[in-house]
C-alpha positions as CSV (number, residue, x, y, z in Angstrom):
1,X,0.0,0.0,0.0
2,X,3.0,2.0,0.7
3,X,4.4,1.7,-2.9
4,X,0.8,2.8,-4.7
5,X,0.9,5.6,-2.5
6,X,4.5,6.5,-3.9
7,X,3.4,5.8,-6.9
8,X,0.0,8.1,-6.7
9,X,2.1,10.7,-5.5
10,X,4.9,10.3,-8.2
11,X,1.9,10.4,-11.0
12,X,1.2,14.3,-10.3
13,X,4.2,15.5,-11.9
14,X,4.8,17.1,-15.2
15,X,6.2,13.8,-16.9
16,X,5.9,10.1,-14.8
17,X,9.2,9.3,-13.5
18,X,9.2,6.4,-14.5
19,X,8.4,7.0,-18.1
20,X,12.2,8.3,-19.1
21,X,15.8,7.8,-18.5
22,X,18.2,10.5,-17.6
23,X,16.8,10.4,-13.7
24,X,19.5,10.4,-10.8
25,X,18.3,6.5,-10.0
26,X,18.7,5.1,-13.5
27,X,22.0,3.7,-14.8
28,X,23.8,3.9,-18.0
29,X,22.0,0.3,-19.4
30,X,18.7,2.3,-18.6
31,X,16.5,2.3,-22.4
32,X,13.6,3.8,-23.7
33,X,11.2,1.8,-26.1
34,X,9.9,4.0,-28.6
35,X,6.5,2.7,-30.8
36,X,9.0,0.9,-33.1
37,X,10.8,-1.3,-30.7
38,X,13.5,0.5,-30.8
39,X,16.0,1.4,-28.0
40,X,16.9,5.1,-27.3
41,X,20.0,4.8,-25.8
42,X,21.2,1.6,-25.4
43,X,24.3,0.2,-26.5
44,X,24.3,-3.4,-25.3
45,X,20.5,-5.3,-25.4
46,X,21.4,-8.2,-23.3
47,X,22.5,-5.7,-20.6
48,X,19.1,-3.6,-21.2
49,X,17.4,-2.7,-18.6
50,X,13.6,-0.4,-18.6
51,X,13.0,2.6,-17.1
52,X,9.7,1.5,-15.4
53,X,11.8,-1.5,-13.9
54,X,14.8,0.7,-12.8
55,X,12.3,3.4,-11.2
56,X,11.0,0.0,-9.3
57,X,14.3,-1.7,-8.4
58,X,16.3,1.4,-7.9
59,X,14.3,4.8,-6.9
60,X,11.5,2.4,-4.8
61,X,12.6,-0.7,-3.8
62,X,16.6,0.4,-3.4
63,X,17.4,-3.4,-4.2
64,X,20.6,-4.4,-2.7
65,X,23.0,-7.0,-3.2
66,X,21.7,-9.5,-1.4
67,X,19.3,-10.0,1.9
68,X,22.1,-9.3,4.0
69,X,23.0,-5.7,2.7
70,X,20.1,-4.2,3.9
71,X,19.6,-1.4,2.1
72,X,18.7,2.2,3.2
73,X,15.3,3.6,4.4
74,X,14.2,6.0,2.4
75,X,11.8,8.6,4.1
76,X,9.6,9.0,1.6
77,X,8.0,5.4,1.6
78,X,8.2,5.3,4.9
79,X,5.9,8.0,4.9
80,X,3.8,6.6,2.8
81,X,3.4,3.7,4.9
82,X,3.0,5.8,7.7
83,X,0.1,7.9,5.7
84,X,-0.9,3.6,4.8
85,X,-1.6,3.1,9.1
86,X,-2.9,6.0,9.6
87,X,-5.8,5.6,6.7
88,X,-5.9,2.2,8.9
89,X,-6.2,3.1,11.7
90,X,-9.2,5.7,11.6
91,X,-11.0,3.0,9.5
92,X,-11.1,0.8,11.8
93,X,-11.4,2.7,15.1
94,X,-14.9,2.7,16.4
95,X,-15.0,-1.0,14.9
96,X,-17.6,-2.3,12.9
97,X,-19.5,1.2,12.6
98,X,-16.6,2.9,11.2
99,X,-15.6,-0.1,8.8
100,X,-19.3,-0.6,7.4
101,X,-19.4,3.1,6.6
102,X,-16.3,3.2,4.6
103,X,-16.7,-0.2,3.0
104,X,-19.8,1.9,1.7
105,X,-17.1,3.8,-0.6
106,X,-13.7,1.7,-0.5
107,X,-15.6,-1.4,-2.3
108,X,-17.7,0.1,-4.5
109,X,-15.2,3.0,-5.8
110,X,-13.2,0.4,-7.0
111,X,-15.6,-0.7,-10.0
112,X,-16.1,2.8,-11.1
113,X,-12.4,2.9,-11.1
114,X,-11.9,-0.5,-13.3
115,X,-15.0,0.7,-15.6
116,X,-12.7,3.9,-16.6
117,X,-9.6,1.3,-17.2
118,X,-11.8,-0.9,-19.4
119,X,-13.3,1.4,-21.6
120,X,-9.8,2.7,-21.7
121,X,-8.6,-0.5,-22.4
122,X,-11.0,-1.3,-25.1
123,X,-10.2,1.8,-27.0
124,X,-6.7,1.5,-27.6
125,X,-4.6,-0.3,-30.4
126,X,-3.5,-4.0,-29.9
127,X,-6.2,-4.9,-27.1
128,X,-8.2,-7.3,-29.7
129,X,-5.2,-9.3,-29.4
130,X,-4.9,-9.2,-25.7
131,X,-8.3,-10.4,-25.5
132,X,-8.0,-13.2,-27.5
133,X,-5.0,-14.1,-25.8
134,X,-7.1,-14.2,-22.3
135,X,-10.0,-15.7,-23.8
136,X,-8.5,-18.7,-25.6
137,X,-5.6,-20.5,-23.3
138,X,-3.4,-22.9,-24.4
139,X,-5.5,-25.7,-23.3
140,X,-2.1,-28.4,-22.7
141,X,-1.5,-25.8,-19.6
142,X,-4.7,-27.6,-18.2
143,X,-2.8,-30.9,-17.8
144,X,0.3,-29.1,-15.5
145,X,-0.6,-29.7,-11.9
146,X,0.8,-26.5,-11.2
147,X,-1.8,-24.3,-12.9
148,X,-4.6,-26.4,-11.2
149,X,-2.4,-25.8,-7.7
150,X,-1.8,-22.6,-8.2
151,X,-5.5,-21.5,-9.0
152,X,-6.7,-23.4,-5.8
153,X,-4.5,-21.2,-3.8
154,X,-5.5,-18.0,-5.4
155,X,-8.7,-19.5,-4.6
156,X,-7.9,-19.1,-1.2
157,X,-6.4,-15.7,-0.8
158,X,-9.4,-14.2,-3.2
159,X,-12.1,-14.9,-1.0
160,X,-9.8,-15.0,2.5
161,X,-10.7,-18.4,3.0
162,X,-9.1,-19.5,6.4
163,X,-7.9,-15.9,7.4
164,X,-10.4,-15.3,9.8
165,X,-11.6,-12.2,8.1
166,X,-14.8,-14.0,6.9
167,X,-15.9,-15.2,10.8
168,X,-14.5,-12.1,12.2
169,X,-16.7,-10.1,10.1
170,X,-19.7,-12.3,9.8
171,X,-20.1,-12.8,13.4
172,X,-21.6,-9.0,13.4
173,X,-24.7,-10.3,11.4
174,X,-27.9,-11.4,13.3
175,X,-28.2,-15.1,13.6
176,X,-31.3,-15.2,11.2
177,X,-28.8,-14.1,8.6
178,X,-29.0,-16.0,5.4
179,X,-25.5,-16.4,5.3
180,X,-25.8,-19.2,2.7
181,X,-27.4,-17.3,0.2
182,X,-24.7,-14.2,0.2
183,X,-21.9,-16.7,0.0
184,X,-23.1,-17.7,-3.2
185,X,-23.6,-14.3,-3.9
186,X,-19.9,-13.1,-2.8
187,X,-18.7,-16.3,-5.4
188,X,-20.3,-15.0,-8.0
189,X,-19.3,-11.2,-7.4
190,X,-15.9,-12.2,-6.9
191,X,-15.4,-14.0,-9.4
192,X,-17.4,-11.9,-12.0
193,X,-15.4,-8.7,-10.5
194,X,-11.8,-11.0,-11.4
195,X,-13.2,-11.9,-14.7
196,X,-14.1,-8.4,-15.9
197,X,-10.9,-7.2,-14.8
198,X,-8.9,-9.6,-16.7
199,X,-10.6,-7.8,-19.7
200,X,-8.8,-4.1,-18.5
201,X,-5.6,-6.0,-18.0
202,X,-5.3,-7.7,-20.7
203,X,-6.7,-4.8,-23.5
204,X,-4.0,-2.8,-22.0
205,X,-1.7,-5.9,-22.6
206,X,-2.6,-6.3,-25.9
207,X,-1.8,-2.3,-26.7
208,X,1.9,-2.6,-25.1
209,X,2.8,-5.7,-26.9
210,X,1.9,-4.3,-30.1
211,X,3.9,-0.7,-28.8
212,X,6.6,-2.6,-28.6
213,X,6.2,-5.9,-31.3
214,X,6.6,-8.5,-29.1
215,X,4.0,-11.0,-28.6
216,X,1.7,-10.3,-24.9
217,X,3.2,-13.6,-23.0
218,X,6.4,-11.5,-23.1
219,X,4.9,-8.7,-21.2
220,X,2.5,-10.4,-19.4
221,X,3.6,-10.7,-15.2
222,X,1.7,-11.4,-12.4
223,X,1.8,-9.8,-8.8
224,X,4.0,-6.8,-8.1
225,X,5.3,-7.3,-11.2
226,X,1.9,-6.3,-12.9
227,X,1.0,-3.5,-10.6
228,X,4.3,-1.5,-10.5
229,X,6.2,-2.9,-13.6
230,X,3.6,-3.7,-16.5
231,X,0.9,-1.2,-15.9
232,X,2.9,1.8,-15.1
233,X,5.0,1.3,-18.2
234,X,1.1,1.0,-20.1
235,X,0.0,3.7,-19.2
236,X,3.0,6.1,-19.6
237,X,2.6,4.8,-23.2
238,X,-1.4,6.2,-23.5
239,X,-2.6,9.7,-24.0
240,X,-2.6,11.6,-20.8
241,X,-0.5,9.3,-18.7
242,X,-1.0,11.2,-15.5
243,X,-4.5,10.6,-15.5
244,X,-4.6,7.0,-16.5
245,X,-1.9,6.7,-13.4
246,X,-3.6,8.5,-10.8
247,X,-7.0,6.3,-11.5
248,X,-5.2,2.9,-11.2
249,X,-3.4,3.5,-8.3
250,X,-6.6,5.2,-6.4
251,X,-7.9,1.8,-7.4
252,X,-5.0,0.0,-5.9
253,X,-5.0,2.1,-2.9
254,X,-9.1,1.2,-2.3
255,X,-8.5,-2.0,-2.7
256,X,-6.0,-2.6,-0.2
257,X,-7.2,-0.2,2.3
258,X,-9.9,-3.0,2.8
259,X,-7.9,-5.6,3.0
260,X,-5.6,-4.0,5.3
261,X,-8.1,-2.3,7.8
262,X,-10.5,-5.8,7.4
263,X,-6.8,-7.7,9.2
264,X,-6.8,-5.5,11.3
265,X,-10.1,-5.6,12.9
266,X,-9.7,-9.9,12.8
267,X,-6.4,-9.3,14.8
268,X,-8.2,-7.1,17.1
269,X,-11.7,-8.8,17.4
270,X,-9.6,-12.0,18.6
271,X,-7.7,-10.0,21.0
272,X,-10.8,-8.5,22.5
273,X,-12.7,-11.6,22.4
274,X,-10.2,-13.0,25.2
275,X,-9.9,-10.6,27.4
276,X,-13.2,-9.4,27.4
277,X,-13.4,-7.7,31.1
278,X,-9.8,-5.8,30.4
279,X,-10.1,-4.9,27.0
280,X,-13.8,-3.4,26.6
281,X,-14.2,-0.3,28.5
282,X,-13.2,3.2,28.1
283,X,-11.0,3.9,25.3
284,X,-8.9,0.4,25.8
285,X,-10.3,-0.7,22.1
286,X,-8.8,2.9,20.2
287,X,-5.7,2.5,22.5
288,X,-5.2,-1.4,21.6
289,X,-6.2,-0.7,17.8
290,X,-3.4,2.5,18.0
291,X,-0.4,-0.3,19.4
292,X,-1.6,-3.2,16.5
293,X,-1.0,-0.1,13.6
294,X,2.0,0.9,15.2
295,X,3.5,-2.4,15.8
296,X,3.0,-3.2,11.6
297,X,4.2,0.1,10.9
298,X,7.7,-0.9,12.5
299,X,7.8,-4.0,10.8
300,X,6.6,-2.8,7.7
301,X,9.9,-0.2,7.9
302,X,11.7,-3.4,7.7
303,X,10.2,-4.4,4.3
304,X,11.4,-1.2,2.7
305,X,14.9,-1.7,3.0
306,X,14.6,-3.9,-0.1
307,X,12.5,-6.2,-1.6
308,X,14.6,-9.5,-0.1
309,X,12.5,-9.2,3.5
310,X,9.7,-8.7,1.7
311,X,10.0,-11.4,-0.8
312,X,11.2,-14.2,1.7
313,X,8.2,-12.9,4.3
314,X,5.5,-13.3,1.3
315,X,6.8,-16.6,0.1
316,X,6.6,-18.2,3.0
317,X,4.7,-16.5,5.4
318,X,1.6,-15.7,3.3
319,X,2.2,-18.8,1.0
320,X,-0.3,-21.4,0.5
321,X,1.4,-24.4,2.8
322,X,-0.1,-22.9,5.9
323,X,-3.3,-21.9,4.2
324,X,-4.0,-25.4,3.1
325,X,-2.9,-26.9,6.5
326,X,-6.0,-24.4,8.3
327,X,-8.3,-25.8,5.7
328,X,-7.5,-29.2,6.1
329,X,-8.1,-28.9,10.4
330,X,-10.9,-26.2,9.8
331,X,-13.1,-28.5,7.6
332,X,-12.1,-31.6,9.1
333,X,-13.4,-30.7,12.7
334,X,-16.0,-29.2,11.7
335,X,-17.3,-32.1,9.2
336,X,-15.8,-35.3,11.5
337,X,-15.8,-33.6,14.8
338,X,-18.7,-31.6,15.0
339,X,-20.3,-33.1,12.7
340,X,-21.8,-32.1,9.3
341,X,-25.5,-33.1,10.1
342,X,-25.0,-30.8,12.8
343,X,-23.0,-28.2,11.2
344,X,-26.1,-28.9,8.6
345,X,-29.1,-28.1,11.1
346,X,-27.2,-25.4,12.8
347,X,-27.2,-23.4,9.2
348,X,-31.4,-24.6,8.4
349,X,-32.2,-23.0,11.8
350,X,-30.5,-20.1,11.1
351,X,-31.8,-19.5,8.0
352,X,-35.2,-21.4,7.7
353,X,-34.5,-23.8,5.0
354,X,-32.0,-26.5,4.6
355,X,-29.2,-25.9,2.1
356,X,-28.9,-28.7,-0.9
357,X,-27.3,-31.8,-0.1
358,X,-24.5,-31.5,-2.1
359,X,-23.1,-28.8,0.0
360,X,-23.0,-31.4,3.0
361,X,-21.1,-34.0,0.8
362,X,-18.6,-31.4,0.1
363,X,-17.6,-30.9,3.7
364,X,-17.6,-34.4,4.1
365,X,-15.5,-35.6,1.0
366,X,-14.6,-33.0,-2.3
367,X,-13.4,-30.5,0.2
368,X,-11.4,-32.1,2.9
369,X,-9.9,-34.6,-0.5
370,X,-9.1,-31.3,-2.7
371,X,-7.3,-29.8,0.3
372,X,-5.1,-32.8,1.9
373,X,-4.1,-33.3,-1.9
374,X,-3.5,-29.6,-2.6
375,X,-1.8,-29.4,0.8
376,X,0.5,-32.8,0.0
377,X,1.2,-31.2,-3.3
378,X,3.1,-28.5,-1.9
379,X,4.7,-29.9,0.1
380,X,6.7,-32.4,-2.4
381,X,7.0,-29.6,-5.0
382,X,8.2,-27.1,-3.4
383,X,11.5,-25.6,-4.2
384,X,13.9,-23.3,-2.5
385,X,12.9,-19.6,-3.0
386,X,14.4,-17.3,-5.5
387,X,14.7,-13.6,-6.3
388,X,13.8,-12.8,-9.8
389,X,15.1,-16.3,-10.4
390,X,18.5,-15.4,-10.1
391,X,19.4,-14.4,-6.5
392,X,19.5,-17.6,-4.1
393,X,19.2,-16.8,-0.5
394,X,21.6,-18.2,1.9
395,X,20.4,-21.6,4.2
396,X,19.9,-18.8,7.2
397,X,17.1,-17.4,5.5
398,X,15.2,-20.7,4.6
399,X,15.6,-21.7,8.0
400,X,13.9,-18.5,8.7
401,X,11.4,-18.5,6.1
402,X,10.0,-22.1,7.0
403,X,10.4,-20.8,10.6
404,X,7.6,-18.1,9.6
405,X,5.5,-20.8,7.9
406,X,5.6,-23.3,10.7
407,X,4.3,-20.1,12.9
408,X,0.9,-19.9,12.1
409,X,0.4,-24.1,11.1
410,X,1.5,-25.0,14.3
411,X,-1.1,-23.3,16.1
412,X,-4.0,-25.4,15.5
413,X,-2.3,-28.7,17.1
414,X,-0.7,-26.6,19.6
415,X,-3.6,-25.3,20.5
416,X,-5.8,-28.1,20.2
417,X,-3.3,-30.2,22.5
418,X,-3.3,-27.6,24.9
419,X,-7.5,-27.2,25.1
420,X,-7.4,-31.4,25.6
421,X,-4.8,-31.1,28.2
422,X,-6.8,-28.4,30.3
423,X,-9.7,-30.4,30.1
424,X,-11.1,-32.3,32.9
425,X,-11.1,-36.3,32.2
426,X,-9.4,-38.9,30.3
427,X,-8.4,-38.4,26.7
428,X,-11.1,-40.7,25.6
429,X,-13.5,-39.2,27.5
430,X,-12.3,-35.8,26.6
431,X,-12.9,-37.1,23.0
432,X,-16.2,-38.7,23.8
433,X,-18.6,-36.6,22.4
434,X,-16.6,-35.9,18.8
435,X,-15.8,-39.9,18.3
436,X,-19.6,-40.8,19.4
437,X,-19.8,-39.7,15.9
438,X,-17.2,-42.0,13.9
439,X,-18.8,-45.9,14.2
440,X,-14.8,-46.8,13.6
441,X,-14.0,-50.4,14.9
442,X,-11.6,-48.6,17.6
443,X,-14.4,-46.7,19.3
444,X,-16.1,-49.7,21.3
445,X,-13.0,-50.6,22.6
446,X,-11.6,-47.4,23.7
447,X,-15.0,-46.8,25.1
448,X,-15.1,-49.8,27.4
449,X,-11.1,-49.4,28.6
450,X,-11.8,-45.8,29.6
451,X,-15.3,-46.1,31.3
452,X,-17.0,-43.7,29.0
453,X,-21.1,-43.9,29.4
């Protein structure tokens, strides 16, 4: 969020920074592509290097050597970031009656936003072929395991499955909430709302591979990559570039404003929810919220001494290994230790009506079967961590990275180890009530050996 704001700020200037060479940050390989492909000052292509990329790597991120020559801070984006916490912050101070009200603009804004990029988009030269190039894959892709693993885990971070936003937020709803009907509804708006989008990305695409005649899988990136490589350089190439910028990043900005401010509120909603007695009275909940933004702020200083920290905390800390382990122990206790006939009921009383049948089979079977196997996936294929495929980390930082994974999986069987140990009984009769519902050959025997009635 810090860099869009950089990059907002950087967009109301006479010509974008990052649209030329001859800047104090850009180097003597630095080039500018002109509408015939050609290179404006560049002696050597192999060593050929963009001006969008070096305003990126050199003027924002300040990329160093290597993860241990941490680079320096620059004030400006830590500004930014601190302008980021406080936006944060006063969304998300009076809790769910501040949020609500800006949701009211910071989610719907966005699509006005993306309309203006599309019909932009459509409009220029080139985008017909960026179109048909998102609308017709290559279909041998389909039989890669890795496209089908990564989409699952984008599946995941898209609608914040097993981040806690969803219950954190949905526990403010009454209880006669039809909470099955808007989850269809929030599928279908998410993925309509990805789906339209991929029409603005890809027109504009379309345009810049033709700008520069090479074909769109060339320019095509995904990430930060897209936000703060390929788009910036798109729209420095379109009439009234400053205008195109400044829409796109308040887009970028919106968007993660919710994300960011809907964390925070999970974070502190858990926090409160445990100490009840200490933590809700007076201004305890503004003074709490204040230590959470400032506590991120410091650590978020540390990911803008280069793009290493950030990198290695991304791929490992936000990657899809400990996502899939909460899914795996999220739908497992709830469909084989709860129970899914009761997990079924709870949602018909709720609601008034009983949900179709499939849905129950899916907690049962396709869900906890797609997510072991996702899960196992990952595990065997995954490979040591790169930076822009070149840089290899040292073993310290792997250590460290897995460290950061292992930190939020282990939870769930720490925690659940710790609840069976403070509870009152044997193990079996501890367990009782959740294996009453697995008829497993084990059960009579473990009943009779432990005296459970």
């Amino acid at each position: 969020m810090a860099w869009a704001f950089f990059y907002l700020f950087s967009s109301f200037s006479s010509e974008l920074p990052w649209a030329s060479c001859g800047h104090i940050w850009n180097t003597d390989a630095c080039v500018e592509f002109d509408e015939q492909n050609h290179t404006s000052n560049c002696t050597d292509p192999r060593r050929a290097t963009s001006a969008v990329q070096e305003f990126w790597e050199r003027r924002v991120l300040g990329v160093s050597a290597g993860i241990d020559q941490v680079g320096g801070l620059r004030w400006e984006l830590a500004l930014c970031l601190l302008l980021s916490w406080i936006v944060c912050y006063f969304c998300a101070w009076k809790g769910v009656k501040s949020t609500g009200k800006v949701v009211y603009f910071t989610a719907t804004f966005p699509y006005v936003m993306l309309l203006a990029l599309l019909v932009r988009g459509l409009t220029l030269p080139g985008a017909a072929d960026g179109l048909l190039f998102y609308l017709y894959p290559d279909p041998s892709r389909l039989t890669d395991p890795q496209v089908w693993m990564d989409a699952g885990i984008q599946v995941f971070f898209s609608f914040s499955v097993c981040a806690g936003l969803l219950i954190a937020l949905g526990s403010y709803n009454k209880y006669n909430n039809d909470c099955y009907r808007e989850s269809f509804y929030l599928c279908l708006l998410n993925s309509g709302t990805s789906f339209v989008a991929g029409f603005a990305v890809f027109s504009v695409l379309g345009f810049m591979a033709q700008e520069q005649g090479v074909p769109i899988s060339l320019v095509a990136e995904s990430g930060p990559g897209l936000v703060f490589i390929t788009y910036p350089r798109a729209v420095a190439m379109m009439p009234l570039p400053q205008l195109w910028s400044v829409c796109f990043f308040i887009m970028v900005i919106l968007l993660a404003v919710d994300t960011q401010f809907a964390g925070v509120e999970t974070v502190l909603m858990a926090i409160m929810d445990s100490f009840p007695s200490a933590l809700r009275r007076g201004y305890r909940r503004e003074l709490l919220l204040l230590l959470l933004c400032a506590v991120h702020f410091l650590i978020g200083l540390l990911m803008l001494t280069g793009e290493y920290v950030f990198h290695l905390v991304e791929y490992y800390a936000c990657n899809g290994v400990s996502v899939l382990l909460i899914a795996v122990s999220q739908t497992t206790c709830i469909a084989w230790v709860y129970g899914a006939n009761l997990f079924y009921r709870n949602i018909e009383d709720m609601i008034g009506y009983r949900p179709w049948p499939l849905v129950g089979y899916c907690w049962l079977y396709i869900t906890p079967a797609v997510c072991t196997s996702t899960f196992i996936y990952s595990l065997v294929r995954s490979s040591p961590l790169k930076y822009n495929n070149t840089y290899v980390y040292p073993g310290w930082a792997y250590v460290l990275g897995w460290c950061l994974t292992l930190s939020s999986a282990v939870c769930v069987p720490v925690w659940m180890v710790f609840k069976l140990s403070q509870t009152p009984g044997t193990l079996c009769q501890v367990l009782y009530p959740s294996l009453s519902l697995f008829p497993f050959f084990f059960l009579p025997r473990c009943l009779s050996l432990s005296g459970c009635q």
